[in-house]
C-alpha positions in Angstrom: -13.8 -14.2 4.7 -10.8 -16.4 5.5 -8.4 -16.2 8.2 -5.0 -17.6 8.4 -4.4 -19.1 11.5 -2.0 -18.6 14.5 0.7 -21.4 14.3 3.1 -21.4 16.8 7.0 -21.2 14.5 5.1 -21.7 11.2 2.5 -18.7 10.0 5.4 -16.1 11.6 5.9 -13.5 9.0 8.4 -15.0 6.4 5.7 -17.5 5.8 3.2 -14.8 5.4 5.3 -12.7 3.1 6.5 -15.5 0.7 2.5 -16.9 0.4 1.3 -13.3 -0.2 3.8 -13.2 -3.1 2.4 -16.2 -4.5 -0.6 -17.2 -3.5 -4.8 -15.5 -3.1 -7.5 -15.9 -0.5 -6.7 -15.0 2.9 -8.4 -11.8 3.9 -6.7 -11.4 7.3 -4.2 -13.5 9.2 -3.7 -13.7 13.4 0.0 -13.6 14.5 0.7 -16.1 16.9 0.7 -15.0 20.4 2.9 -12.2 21.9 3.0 -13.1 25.4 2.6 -11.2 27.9 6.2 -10.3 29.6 7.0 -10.0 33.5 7.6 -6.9 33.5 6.0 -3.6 31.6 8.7 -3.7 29.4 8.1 -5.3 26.2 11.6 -6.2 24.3 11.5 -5.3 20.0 12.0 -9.4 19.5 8.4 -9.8 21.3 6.8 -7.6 19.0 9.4 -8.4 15.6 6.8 -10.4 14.2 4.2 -7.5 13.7 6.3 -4.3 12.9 3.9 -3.3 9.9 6.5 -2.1 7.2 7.6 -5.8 7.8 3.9 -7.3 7.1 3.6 -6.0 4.0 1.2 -8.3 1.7 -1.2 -9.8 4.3 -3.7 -7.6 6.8 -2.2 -8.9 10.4 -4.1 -9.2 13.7 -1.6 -9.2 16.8 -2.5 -11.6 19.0 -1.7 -11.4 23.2 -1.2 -14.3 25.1 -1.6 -13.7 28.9 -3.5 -12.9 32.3 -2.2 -9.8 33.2 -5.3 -6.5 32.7 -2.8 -3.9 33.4 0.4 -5.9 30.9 -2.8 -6.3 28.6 -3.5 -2.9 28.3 -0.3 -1.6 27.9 0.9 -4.5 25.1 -2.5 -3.2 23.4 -1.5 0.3 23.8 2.0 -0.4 21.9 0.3 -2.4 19.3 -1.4 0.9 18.5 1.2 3.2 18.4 2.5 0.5 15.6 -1.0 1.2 13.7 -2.9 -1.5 14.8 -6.6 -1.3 15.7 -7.7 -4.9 16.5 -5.5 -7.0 19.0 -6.5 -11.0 19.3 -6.9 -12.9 22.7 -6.0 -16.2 22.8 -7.9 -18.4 25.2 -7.6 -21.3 23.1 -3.8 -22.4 23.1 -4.0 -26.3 24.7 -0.4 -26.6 25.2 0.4 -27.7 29.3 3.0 -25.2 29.0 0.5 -22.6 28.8 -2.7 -23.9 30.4 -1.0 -24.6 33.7 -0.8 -20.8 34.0 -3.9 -19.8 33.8 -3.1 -18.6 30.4 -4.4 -19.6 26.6 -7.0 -22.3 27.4 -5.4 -22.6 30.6 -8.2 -19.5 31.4 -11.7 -21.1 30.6 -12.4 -23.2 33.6 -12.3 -19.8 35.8 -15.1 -17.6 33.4 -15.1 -15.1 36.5 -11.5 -14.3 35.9 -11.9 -13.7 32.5 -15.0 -11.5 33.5 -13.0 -9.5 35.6 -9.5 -9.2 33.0 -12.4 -8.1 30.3 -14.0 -5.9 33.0 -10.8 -3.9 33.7 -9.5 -3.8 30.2 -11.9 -3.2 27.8 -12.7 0.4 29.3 -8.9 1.1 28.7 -8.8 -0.2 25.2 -7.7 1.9 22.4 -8.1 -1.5 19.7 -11.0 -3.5 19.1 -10.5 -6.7 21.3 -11.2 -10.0 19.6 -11.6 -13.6 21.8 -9.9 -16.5 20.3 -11.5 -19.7 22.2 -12.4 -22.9 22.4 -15.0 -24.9 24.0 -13.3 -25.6 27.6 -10.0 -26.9 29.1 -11.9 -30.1 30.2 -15.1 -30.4 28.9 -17.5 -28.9 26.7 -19.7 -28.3 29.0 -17.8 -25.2 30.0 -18.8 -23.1 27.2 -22.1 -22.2 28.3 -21.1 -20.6 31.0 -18.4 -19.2 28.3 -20.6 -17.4 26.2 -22.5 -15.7 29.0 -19.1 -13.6 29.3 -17.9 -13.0 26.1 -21.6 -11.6 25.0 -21.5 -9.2 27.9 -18.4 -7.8 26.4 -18.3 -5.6 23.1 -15.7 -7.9 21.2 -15.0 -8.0 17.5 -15.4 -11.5 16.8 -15.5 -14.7 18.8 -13.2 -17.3 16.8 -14.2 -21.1 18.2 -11.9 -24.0 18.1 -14.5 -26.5 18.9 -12.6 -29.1 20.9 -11.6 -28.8 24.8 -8.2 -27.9 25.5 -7.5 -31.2 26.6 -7.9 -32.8 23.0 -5.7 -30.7 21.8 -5.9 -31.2 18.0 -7.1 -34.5 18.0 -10.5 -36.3 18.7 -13.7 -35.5 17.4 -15.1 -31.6 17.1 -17.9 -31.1 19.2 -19.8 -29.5 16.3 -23.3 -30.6 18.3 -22.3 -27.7 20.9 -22.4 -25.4 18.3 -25.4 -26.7 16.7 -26.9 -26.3 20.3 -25.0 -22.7 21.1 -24.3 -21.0 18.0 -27.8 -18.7 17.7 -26.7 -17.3 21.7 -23.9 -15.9 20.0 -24.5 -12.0 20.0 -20.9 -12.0 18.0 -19.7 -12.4 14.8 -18.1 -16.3 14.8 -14.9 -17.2 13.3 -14.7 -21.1 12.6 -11.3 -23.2 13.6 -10.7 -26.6 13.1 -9.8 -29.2 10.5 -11.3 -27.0 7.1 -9.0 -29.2 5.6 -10.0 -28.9 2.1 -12.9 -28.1 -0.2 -14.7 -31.2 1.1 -14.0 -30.7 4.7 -15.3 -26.6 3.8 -18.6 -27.9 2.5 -19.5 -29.9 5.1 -19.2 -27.3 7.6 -20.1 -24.6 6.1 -23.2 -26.4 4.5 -23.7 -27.4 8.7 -23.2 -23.5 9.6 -24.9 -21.5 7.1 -24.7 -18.1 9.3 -21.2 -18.4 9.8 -19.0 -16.3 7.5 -15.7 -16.4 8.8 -13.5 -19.5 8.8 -9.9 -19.7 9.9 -7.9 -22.4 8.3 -3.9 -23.1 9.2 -2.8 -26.7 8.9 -4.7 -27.0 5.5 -3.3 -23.8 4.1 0.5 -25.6 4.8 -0.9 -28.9 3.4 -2.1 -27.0 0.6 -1.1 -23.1 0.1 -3.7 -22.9 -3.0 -6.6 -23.7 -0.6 -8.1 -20.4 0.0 -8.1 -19.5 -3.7 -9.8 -22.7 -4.1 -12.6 -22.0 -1.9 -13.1 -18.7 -3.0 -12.3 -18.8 -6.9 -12.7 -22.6 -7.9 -9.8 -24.7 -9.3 -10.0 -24.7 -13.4 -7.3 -22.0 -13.7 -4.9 -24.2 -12.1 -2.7 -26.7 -14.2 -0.3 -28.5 -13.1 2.6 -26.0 -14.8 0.7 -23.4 -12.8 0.9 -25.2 -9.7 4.4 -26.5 -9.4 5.8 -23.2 -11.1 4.4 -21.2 -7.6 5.0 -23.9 -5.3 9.3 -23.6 -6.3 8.9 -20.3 -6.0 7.2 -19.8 -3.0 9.7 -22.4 -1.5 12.4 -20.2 -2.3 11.0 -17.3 -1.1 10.5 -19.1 2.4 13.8 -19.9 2.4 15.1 -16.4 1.1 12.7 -14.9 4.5 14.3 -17.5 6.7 18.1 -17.0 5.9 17.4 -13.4 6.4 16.2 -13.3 9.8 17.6 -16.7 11.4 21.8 -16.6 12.2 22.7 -20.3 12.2 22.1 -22.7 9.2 21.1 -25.1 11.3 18.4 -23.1 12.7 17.3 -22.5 9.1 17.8 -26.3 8.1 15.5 -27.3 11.1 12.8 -25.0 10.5 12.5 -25.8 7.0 12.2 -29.4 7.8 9.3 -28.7 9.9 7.8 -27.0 6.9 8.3 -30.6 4.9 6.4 -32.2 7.4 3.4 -30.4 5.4 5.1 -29.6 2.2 5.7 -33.2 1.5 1.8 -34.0 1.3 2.2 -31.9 -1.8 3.5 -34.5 -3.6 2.6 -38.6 -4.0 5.3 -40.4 -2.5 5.3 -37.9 0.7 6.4 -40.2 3.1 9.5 -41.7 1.3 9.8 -37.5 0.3 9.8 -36.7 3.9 12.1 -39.6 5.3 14.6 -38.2 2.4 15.0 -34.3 3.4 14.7 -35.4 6.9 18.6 -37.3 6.4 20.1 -34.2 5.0 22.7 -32.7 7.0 23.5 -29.7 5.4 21.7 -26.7 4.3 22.7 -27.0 0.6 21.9 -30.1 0.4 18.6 -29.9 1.7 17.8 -26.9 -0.6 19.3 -28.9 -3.6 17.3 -32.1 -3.2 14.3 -30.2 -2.4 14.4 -28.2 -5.4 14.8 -31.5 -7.2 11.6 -32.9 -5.8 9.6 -29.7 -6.7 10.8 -29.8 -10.4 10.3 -32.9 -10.9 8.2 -35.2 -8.6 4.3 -36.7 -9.4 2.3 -34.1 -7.5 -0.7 -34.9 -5.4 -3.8 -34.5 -7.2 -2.1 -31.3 -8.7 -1.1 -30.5 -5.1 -4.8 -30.4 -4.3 -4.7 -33.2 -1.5 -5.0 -32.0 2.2 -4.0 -35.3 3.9 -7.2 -33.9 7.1 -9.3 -36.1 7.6 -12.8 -34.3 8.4 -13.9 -35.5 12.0 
């Protein structure tokens, strides 16, 4: 089973939406986070990104960001009413924004307080409750203590990043404290972090033979065939194939993002964040990037980009990743 990741301004739902219309493979997908609000009140833009009649095409897990048992309950209780039955904790985001909080990864030095916010919730539930984690804030070392906790729960899943908060997305996985923790698990694991391609797959897979679940977000934007790779194989694809769903797909993203976003600037941004992965689809994808990045204007962008989908020497039949394993 493959999940898509939670990526902060990226996996949102026009992403979602215009790879369901073109693409295969992802069973489920996390939102990224909701956060919890400081009051009980939780505005519509909060939860805009999970209205079901708005998700169509891709089976969406909320996720909840936050330290609050009482705001958890009630956000989960919402979620609901909207026709969920599985809400996502995230423990694992690193960002300093968040983890001097207490919140995301922020959380995993203090395991009794996440004891006690699992403790008071869970009762109170009406969702399945899944842990999104990673290893520690500071140091590995921290998830023994970790899983003590989460396997005294009745959780869903446990989905493991595992690197320390700290590392943020960079440094080595500590795949030796899961080769040393993985059978205390009572849970069903979900592995994040750098399935970058079908290589990168094999290895740990091949390393993790009980795990079924992997959860795969960078790699999917490097390469939005990925998940059909792993689970189908490649000979179907040719090139016409490939570059006929990529322009489309582009414009659908686009399409999605001029629909919900007022300002063309906005819109011109965000797709240029998209080209910092989009461009690996192609050979020349720095000079590709450094050329959208120096577009000014919204049609312009669009029209130069549409140029360089038509027409320019894909990568390995847009098969690269451009993720190193680690």
């Amino acid at each position: 089973m493959i999940y898509l990741a939670p990526l902060q301004g990226y996996t949102e739902k026009p992403f979602r939406f215009a790879w369901s219309s073109f693409f295969t493979g992802i069973d489920l997908a996390i939102s990224p986070f909701i956060p919890l609000s400081e009051s009980f009140v939780f505005k519509a833009k909060h939860l805009e990104d999970v209205i079901p009649e708005a998700n169509e095409g891709l089976t969406v897990i909320p996720q909840i960001l936050g330290n609050d048992s009482r705001k958890f309950v009630e956000l989960c209780k919402r979620l609901h009413d909207l026709g969920y039955n599985e809400v996502n904790w995230n423990l694992g985001c690193p960002k300093s924004t968040v983890t001097r909080k207490k919140r995301g990864a922020g959380m995993l030095p203090f395991p009794d307080i996440i004891r006690e916010i699992l403790t008071k919730s869970i009762p109170q539930l009406p969702v399945q409750l899944s842990v999104k984690t990673r290893l520690g804030l500071n140091t590995p070392d921290e998830f023994v203590e970790l899983i003590q906790v989460y396997n005294d729960f009745p959780l869903k899943s446990l989905m493991i990043h595992p690197r320390t908060g700290i590392q943020m997305y960079d440094g080595t996985m500590h795949l030796d404290v899961l080769d040393r923790t993985l059978y205390q698990i009572i849970h069903p694991v979900v592995f994040s972090g750098d399935i970058a391609g079908e290589a990168s797959y094999r290895l740990i897979s091949s390393r993790f033979p009980t795990i079924q679940h992997w959860m795969i977000g960078r790699g999917i934007l490097v390469n939005p065939f990925l998940p059909e790779i792993l689970t189908r194989g490649k000979n179907h694809l040719t090139e016409d194939n490939i570059r006929r769903r990529q322009y489309y797909f582009h414009d659908e993203l686009f399409c999605e993002l001029r629909a919900r976003l007022k300002h063309e600037r906005t819109i011109l941004n965000k797709l240029k964040d998209y080209w910092s992965y989009f461009s690996k689809w192609f050979c020349n994808d720095h000079m590709i990037f450094d050329q959208l990045t120096h577009k000014n204007t919204l049609s312009a962008f669009m029209t130069t980009a549409r140029d360089i989908l038509r027409n320019e020497a894909l990568s390995a039949f847009g098969t690269r990743t451009g993720l190193p394993i680690k």
